[in-house]
C-alpha positions in Angstrom: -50.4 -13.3 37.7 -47.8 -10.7 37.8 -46.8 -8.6 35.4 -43.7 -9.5 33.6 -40.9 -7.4 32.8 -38.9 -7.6 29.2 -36.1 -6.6 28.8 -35.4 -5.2 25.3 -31.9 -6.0 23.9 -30.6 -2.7 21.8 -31.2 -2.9 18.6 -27.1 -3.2 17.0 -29.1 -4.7 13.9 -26.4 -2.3 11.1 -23.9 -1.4 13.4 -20.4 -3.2 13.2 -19.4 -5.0 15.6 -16.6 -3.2 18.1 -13.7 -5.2 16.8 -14.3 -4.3 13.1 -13.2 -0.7 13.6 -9.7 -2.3 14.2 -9.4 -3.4 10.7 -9.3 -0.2 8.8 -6.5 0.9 11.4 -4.4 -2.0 10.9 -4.2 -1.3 7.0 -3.3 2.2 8.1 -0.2 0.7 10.3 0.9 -0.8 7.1 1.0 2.7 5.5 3.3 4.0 8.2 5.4 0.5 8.6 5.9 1.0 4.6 7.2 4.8 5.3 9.0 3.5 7.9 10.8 1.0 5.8 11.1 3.2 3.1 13.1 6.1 4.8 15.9 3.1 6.8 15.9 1.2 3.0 16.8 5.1 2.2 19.6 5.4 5.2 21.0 2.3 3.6 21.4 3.3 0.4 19.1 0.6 -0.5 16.7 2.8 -3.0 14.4 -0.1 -4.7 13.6 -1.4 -1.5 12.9 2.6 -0.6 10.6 2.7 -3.5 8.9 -0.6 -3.4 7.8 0.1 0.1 6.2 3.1 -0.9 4.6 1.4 -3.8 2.9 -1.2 -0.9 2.3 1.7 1.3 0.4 3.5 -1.6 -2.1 0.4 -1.7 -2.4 0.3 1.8 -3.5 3.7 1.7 -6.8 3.3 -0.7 -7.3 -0.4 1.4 -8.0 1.6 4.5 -10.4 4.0 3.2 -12.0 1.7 1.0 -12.5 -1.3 4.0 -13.8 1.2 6.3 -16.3 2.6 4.1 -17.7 -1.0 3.7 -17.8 -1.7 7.4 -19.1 1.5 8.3 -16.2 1.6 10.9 -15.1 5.4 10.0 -13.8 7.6 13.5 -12.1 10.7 14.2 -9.6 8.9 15.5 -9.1 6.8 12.1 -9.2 9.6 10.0 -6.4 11.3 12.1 -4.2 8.5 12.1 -4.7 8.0 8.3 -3.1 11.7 7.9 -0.6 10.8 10.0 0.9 7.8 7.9 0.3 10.0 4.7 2.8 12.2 6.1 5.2 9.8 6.6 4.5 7.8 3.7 3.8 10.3 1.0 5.8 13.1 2.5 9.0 12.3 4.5 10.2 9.1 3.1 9.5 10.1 -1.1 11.2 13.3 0.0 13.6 11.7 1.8 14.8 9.3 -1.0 14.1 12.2 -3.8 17.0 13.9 -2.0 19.3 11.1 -1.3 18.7 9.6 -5.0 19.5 12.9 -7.0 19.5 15.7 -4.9 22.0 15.5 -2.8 24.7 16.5 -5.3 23.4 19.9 -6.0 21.9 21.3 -2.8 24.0 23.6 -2.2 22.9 25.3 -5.6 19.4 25.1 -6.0 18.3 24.2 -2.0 15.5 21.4 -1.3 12.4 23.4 -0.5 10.7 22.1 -3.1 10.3 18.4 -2.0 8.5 19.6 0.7 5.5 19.4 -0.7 4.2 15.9 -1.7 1.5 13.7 -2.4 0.4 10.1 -3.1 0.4 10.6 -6.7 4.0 12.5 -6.6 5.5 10.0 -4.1 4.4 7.2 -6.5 6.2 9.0 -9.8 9.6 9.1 -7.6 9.0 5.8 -6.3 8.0 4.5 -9.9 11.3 6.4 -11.9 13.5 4.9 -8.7 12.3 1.3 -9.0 13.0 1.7 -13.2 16.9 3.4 -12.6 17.9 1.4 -9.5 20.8 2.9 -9.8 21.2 7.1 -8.5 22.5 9.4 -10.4 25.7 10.7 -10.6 26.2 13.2 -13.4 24.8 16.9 -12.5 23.4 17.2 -15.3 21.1 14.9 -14.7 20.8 15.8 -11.3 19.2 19.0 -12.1 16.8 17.3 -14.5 15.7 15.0 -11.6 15.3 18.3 -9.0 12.7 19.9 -11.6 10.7 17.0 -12.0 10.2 16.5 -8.3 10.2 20.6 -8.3 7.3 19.9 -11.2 5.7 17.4 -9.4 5.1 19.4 -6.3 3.9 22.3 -8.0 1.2 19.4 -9.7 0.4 18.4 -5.9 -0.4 21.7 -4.6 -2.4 23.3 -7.5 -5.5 23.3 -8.3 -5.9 20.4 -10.8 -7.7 17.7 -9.9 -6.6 14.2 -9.8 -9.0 11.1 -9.4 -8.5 9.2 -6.2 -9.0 5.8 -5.9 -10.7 6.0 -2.2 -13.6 6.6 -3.6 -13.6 3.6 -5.3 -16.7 1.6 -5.0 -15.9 -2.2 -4.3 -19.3 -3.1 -3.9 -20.5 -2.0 -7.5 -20.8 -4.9 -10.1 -18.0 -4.7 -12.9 -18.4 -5.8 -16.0 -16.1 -9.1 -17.2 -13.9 -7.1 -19.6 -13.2 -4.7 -16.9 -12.0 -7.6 -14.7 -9.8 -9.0 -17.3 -8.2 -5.9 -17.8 -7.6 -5.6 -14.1 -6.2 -9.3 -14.3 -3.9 -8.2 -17.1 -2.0 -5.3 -15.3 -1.9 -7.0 -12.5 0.2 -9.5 -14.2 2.1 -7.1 -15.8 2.5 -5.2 -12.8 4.5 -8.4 -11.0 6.3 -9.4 -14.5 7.7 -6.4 -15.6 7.2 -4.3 -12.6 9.8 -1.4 -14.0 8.6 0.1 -17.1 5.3 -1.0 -16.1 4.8 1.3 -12.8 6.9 3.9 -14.6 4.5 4.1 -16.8 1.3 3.9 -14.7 2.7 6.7 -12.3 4.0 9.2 -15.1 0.4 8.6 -16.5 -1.6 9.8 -13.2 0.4 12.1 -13.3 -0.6 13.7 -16.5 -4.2 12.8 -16.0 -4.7 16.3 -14.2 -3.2 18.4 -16.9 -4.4 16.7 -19.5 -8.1 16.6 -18.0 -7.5 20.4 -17.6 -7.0 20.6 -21.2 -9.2 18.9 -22.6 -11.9 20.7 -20.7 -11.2 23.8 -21.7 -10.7 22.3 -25.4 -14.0 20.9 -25.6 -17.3 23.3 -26.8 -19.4 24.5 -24.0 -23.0 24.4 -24.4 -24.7 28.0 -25.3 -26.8 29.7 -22.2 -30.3 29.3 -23.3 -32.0 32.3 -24.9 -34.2 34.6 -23.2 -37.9 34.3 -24.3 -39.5 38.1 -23.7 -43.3 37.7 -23.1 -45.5 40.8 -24.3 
């Protein structure tokens, strides 16, 4: 008898299948559709809509990472694209409707430099105090208020304080039922009184970094071990 030839089959036993590594990048087009929507809701003086859509963009954003983390579906070209709608998202459009919501009125005095340089986190605070006034501002004085908070916010953004992101939040990890619940709560909250509720959530993140800077230096570091001599 002849000897018979087997062809092995590669072993994709743990690898994702080739149409999986679409569905991280389809959560990242919802990012940039969001900052998309966000800067036209912007052009037409439609600022809730502005700040909404960068509310859904914001948990677009932590979708994508999180997803392709699970389906081990991470690329170069993902990663890339993800910075890309982060840009427009949390840099263009929150900057964007920061200046036509407040700013506008007293450029010519103080400039706009400084809403150049945002994050997640600070786009969510402007989207969160936009969604809570609706309405812009129209008196200078608070005008100049609302240019050093977004002035305050950037500076937060590019320092050196930490803030927690939620990216690198494991989905797979069993949670305890009271954790759940609480989850369940805000969520509710979040869709019945959507206002002071975000307002609230944002400002908080916010703070987290300073406050977490703090109380680090605050708290009582542990004394260096003493040195034993040996005769």
């Amino acid at each position: 008898m002849g000897s018979q030839i087997q062809i092995r089959k590669p072993d994709t036993k743990g690898q994702p299948r080739r149409g999986i590594y679409l569905v991280p990048s389809l959560f990242t087009v919802g990012t940039l559709v969001c900052g998309y929507i966000a800067i036209l809701s912007t052009l037409k003086m439609e600022f809730d809509y502005a700040a909404k859509a960068i509310g859904w963009g914001a948990l677009f954003d932590i979708l994508d990472g999180r997803i392709a983390r699970l389906t081990h579906s991470t690329s170069d070209f993902g990663q890339q694209f993800d910075s890309l709608a982060d840009v427009i998202t949390f840099g263009v459009a929150p900057a964007f409707l920061a200046f036509a919501w407040g700013v506008r009125p007293v450029e010519e005095v103080f400039g706009t430099q400084l809403v150049q340089h945002l994050r997640p986190g600070a786009a969510g605070v402007i989207a969160g105090i936009v969604h809570w006034a609706k309405y812009p501002v129209n008196d200078w004085i608070y005008e100049s208020v609302w240019l050093a908070v977004v002035g305050l916010l950037a500076f937060l953004m590019v320092s050196r304080l930490r803030y927690h992101t939620f990216k690198t939040l494991d989905l797979r990890r069993r949670r305890p039922y009271f954790a759940i619940i609480i989850i369940g709560i805000v969520a509710y909250a979040i869709w019945a009184y959507s206002e002071p509720v975000l307002l609230t959530l944002t400002l908080t993140y916010s703070l987290s970094g300073p406050l977490a800077r703090l109380t680090s230096r605050l708290r009582p570091q542990p004394h260096a071990p003493e040195e034993v001599h040996v005769a």
